[in-house]
C-alpha positions in Angstrom: -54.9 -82.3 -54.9 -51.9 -80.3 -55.2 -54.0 -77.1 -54.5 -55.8 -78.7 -51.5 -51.9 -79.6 -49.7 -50.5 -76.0 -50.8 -50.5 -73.9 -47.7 -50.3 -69.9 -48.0 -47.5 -68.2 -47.1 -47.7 -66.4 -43.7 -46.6 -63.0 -43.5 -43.4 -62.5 -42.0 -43.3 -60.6 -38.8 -41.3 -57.1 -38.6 -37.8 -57.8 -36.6 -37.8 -55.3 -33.6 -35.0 -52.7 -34.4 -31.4 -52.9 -32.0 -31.3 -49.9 -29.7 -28.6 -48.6 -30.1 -26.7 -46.8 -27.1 -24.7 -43.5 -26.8 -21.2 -44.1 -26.4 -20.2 -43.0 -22.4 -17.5 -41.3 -23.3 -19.8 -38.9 -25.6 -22.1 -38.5 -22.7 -19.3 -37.7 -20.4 -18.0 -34.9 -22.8 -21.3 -33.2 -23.5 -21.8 -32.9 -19.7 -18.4 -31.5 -18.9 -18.6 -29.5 -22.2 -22.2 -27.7 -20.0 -20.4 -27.8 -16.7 -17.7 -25.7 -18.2 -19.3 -23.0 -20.0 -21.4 -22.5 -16.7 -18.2 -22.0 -14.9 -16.2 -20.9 -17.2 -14.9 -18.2 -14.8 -13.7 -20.5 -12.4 -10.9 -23.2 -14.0 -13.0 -23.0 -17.0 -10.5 -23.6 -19.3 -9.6 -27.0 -17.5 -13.4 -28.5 -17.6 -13.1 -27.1 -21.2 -10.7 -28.8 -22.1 -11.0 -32.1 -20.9 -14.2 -32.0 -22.9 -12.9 -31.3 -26.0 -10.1 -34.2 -25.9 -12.9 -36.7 -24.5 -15.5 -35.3 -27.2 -12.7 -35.7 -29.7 -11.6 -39.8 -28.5 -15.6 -40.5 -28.7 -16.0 -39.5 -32.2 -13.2 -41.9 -33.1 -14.5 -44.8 -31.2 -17.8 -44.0 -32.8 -16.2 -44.1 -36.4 -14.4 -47.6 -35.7 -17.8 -48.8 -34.4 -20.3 -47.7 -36.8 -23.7 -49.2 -36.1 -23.0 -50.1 -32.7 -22.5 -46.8 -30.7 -23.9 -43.8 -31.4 -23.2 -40.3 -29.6 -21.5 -38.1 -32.2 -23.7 -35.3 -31.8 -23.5 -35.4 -27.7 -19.5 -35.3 -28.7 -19.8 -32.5 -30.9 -21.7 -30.5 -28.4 -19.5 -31.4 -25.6 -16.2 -30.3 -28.1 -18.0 -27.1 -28.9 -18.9 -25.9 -25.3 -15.8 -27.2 -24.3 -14.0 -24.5 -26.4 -15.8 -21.9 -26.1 -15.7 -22.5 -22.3 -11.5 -23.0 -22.6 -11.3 -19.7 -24.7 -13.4 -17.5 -22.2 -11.5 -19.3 -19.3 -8.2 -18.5 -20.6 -9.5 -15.3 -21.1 -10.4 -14.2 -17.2 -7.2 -16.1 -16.4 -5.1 -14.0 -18.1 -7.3 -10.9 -17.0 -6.9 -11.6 -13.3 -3.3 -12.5 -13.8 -2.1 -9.0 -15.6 -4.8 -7.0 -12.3 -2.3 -9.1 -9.8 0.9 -7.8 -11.6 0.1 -4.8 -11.6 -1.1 -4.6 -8.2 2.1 -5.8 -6.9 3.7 -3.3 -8.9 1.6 -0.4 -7.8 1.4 -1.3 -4.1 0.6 1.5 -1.6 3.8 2.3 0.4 3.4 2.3 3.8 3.3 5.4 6.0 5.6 5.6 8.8 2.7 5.5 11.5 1.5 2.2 9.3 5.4 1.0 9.4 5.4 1.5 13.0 2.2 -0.6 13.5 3.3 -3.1 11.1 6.9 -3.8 13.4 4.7 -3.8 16.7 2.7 -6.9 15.1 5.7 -8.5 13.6 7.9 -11.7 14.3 10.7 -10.6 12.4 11.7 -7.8 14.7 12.7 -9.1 18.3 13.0 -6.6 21.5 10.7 -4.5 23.0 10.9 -0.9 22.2 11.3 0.7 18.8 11.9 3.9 17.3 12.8 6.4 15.1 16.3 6.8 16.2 18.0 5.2 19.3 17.2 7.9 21.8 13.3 6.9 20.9 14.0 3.1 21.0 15.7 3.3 24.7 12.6 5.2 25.8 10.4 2.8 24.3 11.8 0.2 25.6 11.5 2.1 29.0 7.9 2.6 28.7 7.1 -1.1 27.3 8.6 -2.9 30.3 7.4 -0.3 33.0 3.7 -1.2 31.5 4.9 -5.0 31.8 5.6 -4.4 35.6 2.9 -2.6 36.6 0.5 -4.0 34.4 1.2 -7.3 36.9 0.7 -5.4 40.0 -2.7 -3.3 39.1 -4.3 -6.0 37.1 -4.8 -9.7 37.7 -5.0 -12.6 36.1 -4.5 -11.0 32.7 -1.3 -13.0 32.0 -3.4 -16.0 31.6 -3.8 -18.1 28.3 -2.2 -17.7 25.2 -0.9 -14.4 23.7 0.9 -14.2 20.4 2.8 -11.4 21.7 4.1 -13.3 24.6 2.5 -11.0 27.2 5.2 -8.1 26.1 4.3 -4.5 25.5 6.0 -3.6 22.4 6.4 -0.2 22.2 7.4 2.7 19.1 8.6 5.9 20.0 8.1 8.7 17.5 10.3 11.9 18.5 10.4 15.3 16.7 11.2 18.5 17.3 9.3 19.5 20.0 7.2 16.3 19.9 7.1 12.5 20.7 4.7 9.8 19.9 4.2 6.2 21.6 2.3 3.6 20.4 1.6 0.4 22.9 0.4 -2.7 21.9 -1.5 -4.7 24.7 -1.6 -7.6 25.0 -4.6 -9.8 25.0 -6.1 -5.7 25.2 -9.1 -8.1 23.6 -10.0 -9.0 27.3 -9.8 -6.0 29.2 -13.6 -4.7 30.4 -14.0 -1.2 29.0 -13.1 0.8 32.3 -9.9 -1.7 32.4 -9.2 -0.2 29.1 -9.3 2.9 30.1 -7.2 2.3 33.3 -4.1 1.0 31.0 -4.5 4.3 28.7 -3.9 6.3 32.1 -1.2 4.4 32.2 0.4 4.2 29.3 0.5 7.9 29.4 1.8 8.1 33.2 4.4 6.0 32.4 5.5 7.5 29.0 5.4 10.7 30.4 7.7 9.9 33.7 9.9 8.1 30.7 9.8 11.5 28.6 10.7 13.9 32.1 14.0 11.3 32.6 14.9 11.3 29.5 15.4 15.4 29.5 12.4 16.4 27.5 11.1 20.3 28.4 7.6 20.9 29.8 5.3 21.9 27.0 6.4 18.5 24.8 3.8 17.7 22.7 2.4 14.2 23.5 0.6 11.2 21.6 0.2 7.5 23.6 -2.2 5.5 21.7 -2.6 1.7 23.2 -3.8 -0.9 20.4 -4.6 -4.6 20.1 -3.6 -6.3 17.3 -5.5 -4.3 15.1 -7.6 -1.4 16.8 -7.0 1.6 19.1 -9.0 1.7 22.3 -7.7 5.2 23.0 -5.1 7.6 21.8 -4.8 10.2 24.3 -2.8 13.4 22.9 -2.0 16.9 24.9 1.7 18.2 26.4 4.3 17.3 28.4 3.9 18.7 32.1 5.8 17.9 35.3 3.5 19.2 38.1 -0.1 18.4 38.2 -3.1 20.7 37.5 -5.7 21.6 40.4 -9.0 19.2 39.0 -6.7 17.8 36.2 -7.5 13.7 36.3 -4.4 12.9 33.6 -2.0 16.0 33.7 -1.3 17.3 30.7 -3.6 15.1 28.3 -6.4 17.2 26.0 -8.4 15.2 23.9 -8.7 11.5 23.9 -9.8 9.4 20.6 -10.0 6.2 19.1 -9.2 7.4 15.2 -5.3 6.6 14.5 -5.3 9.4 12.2 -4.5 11.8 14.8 -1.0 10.1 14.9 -0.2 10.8 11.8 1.0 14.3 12.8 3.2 12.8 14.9 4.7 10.9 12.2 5.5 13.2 9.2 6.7 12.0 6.0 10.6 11.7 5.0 11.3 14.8 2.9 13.2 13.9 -0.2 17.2 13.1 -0.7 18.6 16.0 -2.2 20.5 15.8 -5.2 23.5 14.0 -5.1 27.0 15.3 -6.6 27.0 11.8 -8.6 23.3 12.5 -10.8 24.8 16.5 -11.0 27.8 14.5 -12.9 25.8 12.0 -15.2 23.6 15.4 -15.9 27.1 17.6 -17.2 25.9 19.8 -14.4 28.0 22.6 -12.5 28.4 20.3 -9.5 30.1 23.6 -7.4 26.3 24.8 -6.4 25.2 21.5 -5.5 24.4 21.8 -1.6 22.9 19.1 0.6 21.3 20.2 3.7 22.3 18.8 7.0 19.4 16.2 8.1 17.8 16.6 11.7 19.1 13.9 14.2 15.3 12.4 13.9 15.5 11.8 10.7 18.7 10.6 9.5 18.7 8.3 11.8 16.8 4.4 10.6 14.4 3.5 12.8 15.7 1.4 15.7 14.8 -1.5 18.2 16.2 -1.6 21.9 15.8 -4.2 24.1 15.3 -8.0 23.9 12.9 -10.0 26.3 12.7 -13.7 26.2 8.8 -14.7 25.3 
């Protein structure tokens, strides 16, 4: 009887195994740990890094938790990557910081044409006409605010809108010996139609010549006028300095006409170097009785100068 009420034992079902999940925080490293040594050229150091400290915080959650997170090798990748990224980051960081220094100590210094340019298009100078000395400033300033006048009687509408140089012809005036150099900058030269252009070349050189012949300079000057927007010649008309005007000549006096701005650079010559002062013959234990210093031309000993003010 016993054996007829004894019922076998069923076999027990398997359980179904937890899942367990990766931590977020592991995750969140690995991927950052892969975004940064993909980019580790641009901030890679920061993405680097913030892997590495989150890859380091989930490997110590996972060890409080064991058996309920898991993720540590998704942290481990993310702290490696993370590094390497950081290091290689740093790296090109540094790199591009030393090629900055030492392009700031290197810099190309300016030429005096590029100085001249560079004054024209500034806010920091007021005035209207510069120069090399004050002789070449006054004339400039005679030639930029002739072009003003009669800029507004030949042309029209041109004054209209915005211009950054307040609708004022700043001129430079480069004189040497035996030669003198202007450089106009139009405004809003932008908006002129070619054969416009042309007409304000004309007379930019009219006018700087008149300005040249008043101011007491010989026939047989040699001339530049160049007229520029804010960054490019139109024309740069060069020849010589002439008072009457040539049978069939249409501009007296000019010879070739260009738009390259090297062909100023005659005009504006280097500064020759100081000579050697009493003071370094001293430090030296020199014989200072044959130390000479020759007298410097009018041109150049003289800073370059601004005349002229006009409200904008």
């Amino acid at each position: 009887m016993s054996d007829y009420f004894n019922t076998p034992e069923l076999p027990q079902q398997p359980q179904p195994a937890v899942r367990q999940k990766v931590h977020p925080v592991a995750k969140i490293a690995m991927i950052l740990g892969i975004v940064s040594i993909c980019s580790f050229f641009c901030f890679g150091y920061v993405s680097g890094g913030l892997a590495v400290m989150l890859g380091v915080i989930a490997l110590v959650i996972i060890g409080e938790k064991r058996g309920e997170v898991i993720g540590k090798k998704q942290a481990i990748t993310g702290i490696t990557l993370g590094t390497i990224a950081a290091v290689l980051g740093g790296g090109v960081a540094l790199w591009l910081s030393r090629i900055e220094e030492s392009s700031d100590t290197v810099e190309r210094v300016k030429t005096p044409r590029e100085l001249a340019e560079s004054r024209l298009g500034s806010s920091e100078f007021d005035g209207v006409g510069f120069g090399n000395n004050d002789q070449a400033a006054a004339i400039a300033t005679t030639v930029g605010t002739q072009m003003r006048e009669m800029r507004g009687e030949l042309f029209t509408g041109d004054e209209d809108g915005f211009s950054l140089s307040g609708h004022v012809f700043r001129t430079h005036c480069e004189l040497g010996e035996g030669t003198a150099a202007f450089i106009v900058k139009v405004p809003s030269l932008r908006k002129y139609e070619d054969e416009a252009k042309d007409m304000m070349a004309d007379l930019a050189w009219m006018v700087s010549r008149q300005a040249l012949a008043d101011a007491g300079f010989g026939e047989g000057t040699e001339m530049a006028v160049g007229i520029k927007g804010v960054i490019l010649y139109h024309q740069i008309q060069t020849g010589t300095l002439q008072f009457e005007d040539s049978e069939g000549d249409e501009m007296p006096g000019v010879a070739e006409e260009s738009s390259l701005k090297s062909v100023l650079d005659r005009f504006f010559p280097e500064p020759e170097p100081q000579p050697e002062t009493i003071d370094s013959e001293l430090d030296a234990g020199g014989d200072t009785s044959a130390v000479t210093s020759e007298p410097e031309s009018e041109v150049d000993s003289e800073p370059p100068s601004e005349v002229g003010s006009e409200s904008q």
